[in-house]
C-alpha positions as CSV (number, residue, x, y, z in Angstrom):
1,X,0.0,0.0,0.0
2,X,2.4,2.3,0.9
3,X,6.1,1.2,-0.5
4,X,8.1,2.5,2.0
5,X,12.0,1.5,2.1
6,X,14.3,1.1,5.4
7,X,15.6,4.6,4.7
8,X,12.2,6.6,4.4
9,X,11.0,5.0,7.9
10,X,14.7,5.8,9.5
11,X,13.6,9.4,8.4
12,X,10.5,9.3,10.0
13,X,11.3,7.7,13.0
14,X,14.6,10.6,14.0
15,X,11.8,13.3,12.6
16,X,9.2,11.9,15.0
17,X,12.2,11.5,17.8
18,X,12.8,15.1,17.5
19,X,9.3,16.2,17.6
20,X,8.1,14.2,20.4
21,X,10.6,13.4,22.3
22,X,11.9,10.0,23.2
23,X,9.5,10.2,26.4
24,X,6.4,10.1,24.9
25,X,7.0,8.5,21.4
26,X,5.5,5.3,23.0
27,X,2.4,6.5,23.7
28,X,2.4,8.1,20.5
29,X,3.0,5.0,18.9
30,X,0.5,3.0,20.8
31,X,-1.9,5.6,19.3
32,X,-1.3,5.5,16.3
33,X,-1.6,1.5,16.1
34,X,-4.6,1.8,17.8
35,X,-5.7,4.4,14.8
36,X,-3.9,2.2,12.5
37,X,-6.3,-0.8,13.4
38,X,-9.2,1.2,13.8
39,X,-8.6,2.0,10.2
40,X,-8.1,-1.3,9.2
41,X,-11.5,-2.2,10.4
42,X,-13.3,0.5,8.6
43,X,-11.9,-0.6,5.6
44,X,-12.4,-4.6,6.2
45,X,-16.5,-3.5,7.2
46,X,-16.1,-1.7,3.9
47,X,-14.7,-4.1,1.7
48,X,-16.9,-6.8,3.0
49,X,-20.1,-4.6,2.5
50,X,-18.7,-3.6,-1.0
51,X,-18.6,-7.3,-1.9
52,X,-21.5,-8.1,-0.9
53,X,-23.2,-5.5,-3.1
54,X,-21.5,-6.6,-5.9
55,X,-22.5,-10.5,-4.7
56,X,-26.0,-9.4,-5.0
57,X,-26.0,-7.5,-8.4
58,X,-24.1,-10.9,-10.0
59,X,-27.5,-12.3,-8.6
60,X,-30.1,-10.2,-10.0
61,X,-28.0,-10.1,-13.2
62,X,-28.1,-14.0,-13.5
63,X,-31.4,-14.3,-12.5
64,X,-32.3,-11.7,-15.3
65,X,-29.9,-14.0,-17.7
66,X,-31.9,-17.3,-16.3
67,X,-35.4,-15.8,-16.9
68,X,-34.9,-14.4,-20.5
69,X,-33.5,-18.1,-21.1
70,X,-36.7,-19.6,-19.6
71,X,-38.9,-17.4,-21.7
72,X,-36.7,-18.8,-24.8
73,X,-37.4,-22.3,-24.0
74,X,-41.1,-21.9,-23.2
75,X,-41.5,-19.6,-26.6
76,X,-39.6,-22.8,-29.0
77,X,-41.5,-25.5,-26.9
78,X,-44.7,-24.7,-26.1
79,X,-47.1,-26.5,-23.9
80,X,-50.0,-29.2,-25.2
81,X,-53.2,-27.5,-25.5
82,X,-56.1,-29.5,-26.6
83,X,-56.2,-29.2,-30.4
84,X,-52.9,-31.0,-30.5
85,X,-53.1,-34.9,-30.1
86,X,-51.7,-36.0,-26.9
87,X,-50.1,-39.5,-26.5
88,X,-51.8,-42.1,-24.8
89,X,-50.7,-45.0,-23.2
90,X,-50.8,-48.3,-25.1
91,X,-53.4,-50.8,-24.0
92,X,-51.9,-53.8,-22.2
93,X,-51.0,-57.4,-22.6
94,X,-53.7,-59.4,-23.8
95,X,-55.7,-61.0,-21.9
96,X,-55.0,-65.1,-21.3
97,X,-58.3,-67.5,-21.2
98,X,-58.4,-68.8,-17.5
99,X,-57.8,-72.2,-17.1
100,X,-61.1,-74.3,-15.1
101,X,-59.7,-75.7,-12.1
102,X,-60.6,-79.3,-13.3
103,X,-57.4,-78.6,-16.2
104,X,-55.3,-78.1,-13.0
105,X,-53.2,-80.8,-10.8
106,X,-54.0,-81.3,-7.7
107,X,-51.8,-79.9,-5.2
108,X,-51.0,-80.2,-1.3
109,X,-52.2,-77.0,0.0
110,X,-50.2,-77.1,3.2
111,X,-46.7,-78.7,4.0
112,X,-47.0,-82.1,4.6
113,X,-43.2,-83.4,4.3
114,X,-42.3,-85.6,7.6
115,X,-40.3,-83.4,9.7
116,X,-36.9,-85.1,10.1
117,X,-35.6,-85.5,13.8
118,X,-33.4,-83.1,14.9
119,X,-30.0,-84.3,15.6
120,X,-28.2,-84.4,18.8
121,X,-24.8,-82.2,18.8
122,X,-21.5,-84.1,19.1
123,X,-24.1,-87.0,17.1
């Protein structure tokens, strides 16, 4: 920010000497740190408030951008209305002739396989 070299702050520091004195050029400093970071905040809450703003016009300039695009998309495919045909679904597989239950087996409704004994462990 500011390009100072060794000899411009020995300059300032002897100038400062002389002018305040060597008894109070710690206080002086401490306030001027004190201004320094004072400073420093101002211009963090300002940068962070200036990029916000500019956060929130990138925003409202892509959400422009995104609208216009939508209103291209809806204008090259518009919706069904009902002159047009619409698709419908096809009808199904066809139907199978039932079979009478005299064409079928008979067959065990329940389980009736002979349980086996269980076996003994170590057996």
């Amino acid at each position: 920010m500011f390009d100072l070299s060794i000899s411009e702050i020995a300059i300032i520091v002897i100038i400062a000497i002389v002018v305040i004195g060597p008894k109070e050029l710690p206080r002086a400093l401490a306030t001027a740190g004190r201004w320094m970071a004072k400073a420093r905040g101002v211009m963090g809450n300002f940068r962070t408030g200036f990029d916000a703003m500019v956060r929130e016009a990138e925003l409202q300039e892509m959400e422009k951008k995104w609208a216009a695009e939508n209103e291209r998309i809806m204008l090259e495919h518009p919706t069904v209305s009902d002159d047009e045909p619409v698709m419908q679904p096809l009808d199904g597989p066809p139907a199978t002739e039932e079979k009478s239950d005299s064409d079928q087996p008979d067959l065990p409704l329940g389980d009736d396989t002979p349980e086996k004994p269980a076996e003994k462990p170590g057996a």
